[in-house]
C-alpha positions as CSV (number, residue, x, y, z in Angstrom):
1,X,84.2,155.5,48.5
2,X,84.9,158.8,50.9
3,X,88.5,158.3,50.0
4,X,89.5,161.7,48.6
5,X,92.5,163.4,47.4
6,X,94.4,166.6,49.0
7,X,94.6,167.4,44.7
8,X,90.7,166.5,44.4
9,X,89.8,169.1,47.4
10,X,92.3,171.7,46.6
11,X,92.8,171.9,43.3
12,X,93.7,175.8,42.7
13,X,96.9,174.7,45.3
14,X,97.8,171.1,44.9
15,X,99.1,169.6,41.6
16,X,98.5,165.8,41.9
17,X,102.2,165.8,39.9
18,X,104.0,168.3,41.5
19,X,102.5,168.6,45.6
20,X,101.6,171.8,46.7
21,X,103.9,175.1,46.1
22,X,101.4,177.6,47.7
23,X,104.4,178.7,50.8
24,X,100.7,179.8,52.4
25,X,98.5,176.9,51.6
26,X,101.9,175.0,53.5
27,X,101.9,176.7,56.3
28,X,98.2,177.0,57.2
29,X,98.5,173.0,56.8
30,X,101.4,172.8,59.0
31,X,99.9,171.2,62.6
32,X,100.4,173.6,65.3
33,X,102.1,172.4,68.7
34,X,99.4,174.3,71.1
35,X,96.0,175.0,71.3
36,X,97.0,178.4,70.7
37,X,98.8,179.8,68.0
38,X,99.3,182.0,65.0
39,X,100.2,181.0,61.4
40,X,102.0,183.8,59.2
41,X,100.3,184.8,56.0
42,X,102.7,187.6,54.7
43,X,104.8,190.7,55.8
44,X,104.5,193.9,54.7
45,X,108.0,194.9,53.8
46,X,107.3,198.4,53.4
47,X,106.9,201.4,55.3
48,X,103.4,202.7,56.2
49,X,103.0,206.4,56.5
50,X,100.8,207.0,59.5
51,X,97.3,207.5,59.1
52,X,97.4,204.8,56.2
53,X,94.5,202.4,55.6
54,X,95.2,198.6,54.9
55,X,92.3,196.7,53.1
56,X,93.0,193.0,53.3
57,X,90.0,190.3,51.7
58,X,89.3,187.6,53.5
59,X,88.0,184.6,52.5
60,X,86.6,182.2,54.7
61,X,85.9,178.4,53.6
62,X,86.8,176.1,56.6
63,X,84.7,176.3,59.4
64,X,86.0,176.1,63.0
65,X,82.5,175.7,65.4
66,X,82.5,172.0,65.4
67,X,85.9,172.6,67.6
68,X,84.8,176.0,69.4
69,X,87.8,177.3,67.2
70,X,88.0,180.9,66.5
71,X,90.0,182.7,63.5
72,X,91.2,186.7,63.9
73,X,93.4,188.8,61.2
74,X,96.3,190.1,63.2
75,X,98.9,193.0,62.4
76,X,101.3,193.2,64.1
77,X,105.4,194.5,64.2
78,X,108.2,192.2,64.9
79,X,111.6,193.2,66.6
80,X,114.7,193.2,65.0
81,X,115.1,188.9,66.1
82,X,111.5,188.2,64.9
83,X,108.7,186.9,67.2
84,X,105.2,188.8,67.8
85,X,105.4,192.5,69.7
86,X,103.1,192.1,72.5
87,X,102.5,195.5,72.6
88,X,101.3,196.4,69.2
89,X,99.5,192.9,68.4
């Protein structure tokens, strides 16, 4: 039987009682509606002094080369109605 559970693959996000409450796990899940797009992770919500470093871990278990995908960690600053700033990121 290949039949397998979201629960049985994912079980530090999904509760086979209660669904999935991981707000990131949902949105990486969420189909996209073009070949190209970004998902959000998080927001900073805090001011960074200049000249600060940011250390983020990645961890990287799903593997995109059997669709020529590619994955990229992108910071960027929104304006004051959301959206990406094409300048900074």
């Amino acid at each position: 039987d290949s039949q397998q559970y979201l629960y049985e693959t994912f079980p530090e996000v999904v509760s086979p009682l209660e669904g999935v409450e991981n707000e990131h796990f949902i949105v990486w899940m969420r189909t996209a509606a073009l070949p190209t797009f970004r998902k959000l992770y998080g927001v900073i919500d805090t001011d960074l002094p200049k000249g600060s470093t940011v250390t983020f871990q990645v961890d990287a278990y799903f593997s995109v080369s059997e669709f020529s995908g590619t994955k990229s960690l992108v910071l960027s600053t929104v304006t004051w109605f959301g959206g990406k700033n094409n300048f900074f990121g």
